[in-house]
C-alpha angles and dihedrals in degrees: 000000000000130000083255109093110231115220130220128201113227111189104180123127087203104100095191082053098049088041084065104039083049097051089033084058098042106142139130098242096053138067120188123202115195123201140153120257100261093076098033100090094051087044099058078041075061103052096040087064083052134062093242108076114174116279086211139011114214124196125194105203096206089052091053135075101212109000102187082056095050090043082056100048093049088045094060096047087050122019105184089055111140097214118182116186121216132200143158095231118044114205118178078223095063093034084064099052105048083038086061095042089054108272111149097205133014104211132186120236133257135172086201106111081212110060086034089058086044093052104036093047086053094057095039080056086067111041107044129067115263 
């Protein structure tokens, strides 16, 4: 990575959740921001006035009201928005829907900082220039 930290946007209302996403994610070169859902939309309108957009959107299902319908609304301010929704229980139903409304990638849920920094650097690997 770049000397230029990449930010993530972290919308959960669960604060052990976002503890671990947070510690799973430590590095120098992120910074992760959490909020609920009711200020995410006018934080990713922020960043796209700035330079700094958000490297990666994460969603927490259980902190949303209609999470295909959030997914959507982040994907049209900003629609190169790499958005991964997270829950605690996967359904092929819900993957679907959040996978229609823009979403690049439906997760499970863990609190163990392990599996979050495997998964998320997996997904960083993908997303982010080498």
């Amino acid at each position: 990575m770049s000397g230029k930290k990449l930010s993530i946007l972290l919308i959960s209302d669960d604060l052990y959740w976002i503890e671990a996403v947070e510690e799973s994610l430590a590095s120098s070169d992120l910074t992760v921001d959490a909020t609920f859902e009711s200020s995410a939309l006018e934080m990713v309108r922020d960043r796209l006035a700035g330079e700094n957009a958000y490297a990666l959107v994460i969603v927490d299902v259980m902190a949303t009201e209609n999470t295909s319908r959030l997914v959507g609304q982040i994907r049209q301010q900003q629609s190169e928005a790499r958005i991964v929704v997270a829950t605690a229980a996967p359904t092929w139903q819900l993957a679907r829907e959040v996978f229609r409304a823009g979403a690049m990638d439906c997760v499970r849920k863990s609190l163990s900082k392990r599996t979050l920094h495997t998964l998320f650097a997996g997904i960083l690997s993908r997303v982010l220039p080498s």
